[in-house]
C-alpha positions as CSV (number, residue, x, y, z in Angstrom):
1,X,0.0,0.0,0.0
2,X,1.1,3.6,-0.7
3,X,1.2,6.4,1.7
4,X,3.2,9.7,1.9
5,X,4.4,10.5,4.7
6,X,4.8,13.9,6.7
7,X,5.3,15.5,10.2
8,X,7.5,14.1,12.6
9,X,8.7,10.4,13.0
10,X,8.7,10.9,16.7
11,X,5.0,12.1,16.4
12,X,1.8,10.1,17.2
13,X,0.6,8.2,14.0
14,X,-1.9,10.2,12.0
15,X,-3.7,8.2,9.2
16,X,-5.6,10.0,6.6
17,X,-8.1,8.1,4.8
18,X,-9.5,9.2,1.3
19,X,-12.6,8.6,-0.3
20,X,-13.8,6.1,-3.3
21,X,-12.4,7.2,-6.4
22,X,-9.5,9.7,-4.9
23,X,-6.1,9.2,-3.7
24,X,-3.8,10.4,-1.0
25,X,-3.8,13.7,-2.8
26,X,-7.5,14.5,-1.8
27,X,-5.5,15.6,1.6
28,X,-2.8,17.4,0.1
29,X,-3.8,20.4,2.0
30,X,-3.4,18.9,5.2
31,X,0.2,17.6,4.5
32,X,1.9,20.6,6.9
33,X,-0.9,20.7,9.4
34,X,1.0,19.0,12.3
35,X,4.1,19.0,11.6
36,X,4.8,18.0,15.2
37,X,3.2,14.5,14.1
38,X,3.3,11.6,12.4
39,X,0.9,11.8,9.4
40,X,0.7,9.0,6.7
41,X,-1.6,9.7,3.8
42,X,-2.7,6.3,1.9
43,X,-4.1,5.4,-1.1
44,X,-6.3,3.0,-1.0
45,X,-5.6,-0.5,-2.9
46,X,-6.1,0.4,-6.3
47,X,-6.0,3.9,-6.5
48,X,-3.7,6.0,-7.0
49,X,-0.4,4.6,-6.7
50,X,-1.5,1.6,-4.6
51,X,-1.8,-1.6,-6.7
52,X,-4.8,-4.2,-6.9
53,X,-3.3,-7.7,-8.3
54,X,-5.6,-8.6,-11.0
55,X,-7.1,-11.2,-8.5
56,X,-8.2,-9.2,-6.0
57,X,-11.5,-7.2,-5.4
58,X,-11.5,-3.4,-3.7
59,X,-13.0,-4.7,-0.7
60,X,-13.3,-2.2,3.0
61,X,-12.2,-5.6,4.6
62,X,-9.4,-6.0,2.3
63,X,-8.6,-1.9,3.0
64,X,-8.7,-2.1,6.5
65,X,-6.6,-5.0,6.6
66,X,-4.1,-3.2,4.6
67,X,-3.9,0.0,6.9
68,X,-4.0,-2.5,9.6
69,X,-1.1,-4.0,8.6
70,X,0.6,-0.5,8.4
71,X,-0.5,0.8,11.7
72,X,1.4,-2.2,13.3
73,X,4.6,-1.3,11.2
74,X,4.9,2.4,11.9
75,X,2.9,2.6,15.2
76,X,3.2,-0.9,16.8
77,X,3.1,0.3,20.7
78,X,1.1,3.4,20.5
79,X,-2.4,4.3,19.6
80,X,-3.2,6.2,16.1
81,X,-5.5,8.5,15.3
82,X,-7.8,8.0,12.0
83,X,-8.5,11.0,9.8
84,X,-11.2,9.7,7.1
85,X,-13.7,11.4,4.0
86,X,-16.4,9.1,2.1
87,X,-15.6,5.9,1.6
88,X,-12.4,6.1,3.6
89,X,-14.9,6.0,6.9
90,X,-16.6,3.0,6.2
91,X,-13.1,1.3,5.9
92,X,-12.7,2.7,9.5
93,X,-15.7,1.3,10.5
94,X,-14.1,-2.1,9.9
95,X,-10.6,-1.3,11.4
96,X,-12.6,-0.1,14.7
97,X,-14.4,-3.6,14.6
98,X,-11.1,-5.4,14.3
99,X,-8.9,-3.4,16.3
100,X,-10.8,-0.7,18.7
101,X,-7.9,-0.6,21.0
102,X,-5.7,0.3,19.0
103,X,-7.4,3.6,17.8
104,X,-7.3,6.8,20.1
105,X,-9.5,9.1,18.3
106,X,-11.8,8.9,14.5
107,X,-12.4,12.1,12.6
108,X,-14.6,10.9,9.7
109,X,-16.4,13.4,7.4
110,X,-18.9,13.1,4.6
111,X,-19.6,9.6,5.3
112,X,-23.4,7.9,5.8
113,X,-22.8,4.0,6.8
114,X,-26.5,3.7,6.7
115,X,-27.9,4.9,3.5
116,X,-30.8,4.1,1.9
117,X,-31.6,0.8,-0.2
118,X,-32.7,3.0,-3.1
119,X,-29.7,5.0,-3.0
120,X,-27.6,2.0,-3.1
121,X,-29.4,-0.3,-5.0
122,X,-29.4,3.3,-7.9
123,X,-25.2,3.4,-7.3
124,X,-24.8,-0.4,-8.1
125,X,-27.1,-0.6,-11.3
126,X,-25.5,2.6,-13.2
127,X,-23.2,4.4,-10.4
128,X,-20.1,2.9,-12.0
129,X,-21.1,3.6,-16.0
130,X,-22.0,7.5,-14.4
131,X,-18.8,7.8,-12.4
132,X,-16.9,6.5,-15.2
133,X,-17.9,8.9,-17.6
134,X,-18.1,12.2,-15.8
135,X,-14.5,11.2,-13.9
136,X,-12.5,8.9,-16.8
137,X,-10.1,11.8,-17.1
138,X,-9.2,12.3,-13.9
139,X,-8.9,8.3,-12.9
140,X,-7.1,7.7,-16.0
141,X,-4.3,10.5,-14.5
142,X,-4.8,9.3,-11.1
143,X,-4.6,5.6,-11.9
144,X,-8.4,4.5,-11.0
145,X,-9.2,1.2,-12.5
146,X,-12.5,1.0,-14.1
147,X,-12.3,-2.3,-11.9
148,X,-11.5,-0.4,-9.0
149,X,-14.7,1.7,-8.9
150,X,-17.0,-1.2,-9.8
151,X,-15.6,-3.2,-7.0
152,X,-16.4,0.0,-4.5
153,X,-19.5,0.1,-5.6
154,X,-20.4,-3.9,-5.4
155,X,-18.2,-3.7,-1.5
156,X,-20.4,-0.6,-0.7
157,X,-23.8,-2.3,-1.9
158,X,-23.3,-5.8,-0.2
159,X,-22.3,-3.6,2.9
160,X,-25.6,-1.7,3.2
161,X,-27.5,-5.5,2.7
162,X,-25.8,-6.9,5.5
C-alpha cells in the first residue's frame, strides 16, 4: 500500500483516509498541518499509486486490513488516530471492529454507513457507467481502475445488505 508521509517520526501516527475514487492527494492540503506528528496519507488498494493484483476485489475488509497492517509497522506500541472522508470512513468502521484498541481518536467526514436501499441499489445498477464517464479523465491521470470503482461500488452495496 502507498502512503506519503509527513510531520515528525517521533509524532503520534496520523492516518488520513480518502474517499472512493481519490487518492492520497484528496488531503494534500493537510500535509503541513501538524508538523509536530506523524501523518501518513494512503491510497487506498487500487487507486492512486496503490496496486490491486488482478485477483483481487476493492474490498473495505481488504482496505482495512491493509492500513491494519501499516498501523502495526509504523505505530506498533502506541495508539493512532484515524482522519477519514467518504468511503475512507466505512473502511474505518471495519478497522474499529477489528482493532478498537488500537485507535485513540476517529475524525470521519462526509460519510453515511446507513444509507438508503434506493440509494444503493441506484449506485450499483448505473453508479459505475456514471462515475466512469463524468470522472474517466481524472482516474485515467490518477490511476483508477475501471475495476477499481466497480468493485467499491459492489463492496459498498453488499455492505448496506448486510
Amino acid at each position: 500500500m502507498y502512503y506519503k508521509e509527513c510531520g515528525s517520526k517521533d509524532g503520534q501516527l496520523f492516518v488520513f483516509i480518502h474517499g472512493g475514487f481519490t487518492t492520497h492527494e484528496s488531503f494534500r492540503k493537510q500535509y503541513n498541518l501538524l508538523p509536530d506528528q506523524r501523518m501518513v496519507f494512503v491510497d487506498l488498494p487500487g487507486c492512486g499509486k496503490s496496486t490491486l493484483e488482478s485477483t483481487q476485489s476493492f474490498s473495505f475488509e481488504g482496505a482495512a486490513y491493509e492500513i491494519m497492517k501499516l498501523i502495526e509497522k509504523l505505530s506498533p506500541n502506541r495508539k493512532v488516530i484515524l482522519i477519514a472522508h467518504s468511503y475512507g470512513g466505512l473502511v474505518v468502521k471495519e478497522i474499529l471492529m477489528k482493532i478498537p484498541d488500537r485507535i485513540e481518536k476517529v475524525v470521519i467526514g462526509s460519510t453515511n454507513i446507513q444509507k438508503s436501499l434506493l440509494f444503493w441499489g441506484y449506485t450499483r445498477k448505473i453508479g459505475c457507467c456514471i462515475l466512469w464517464k463524468q470522472n474517466r479523465e481524472r482516474y485515467v491521470r490518477e490511476q483508477i481502475s475501471w475495476k477499481c470503482v466497480c468493485d467499491m461500488q459492489r463492496d459498498a452495496w453488499r455492505h448496506q445488505r448486510s
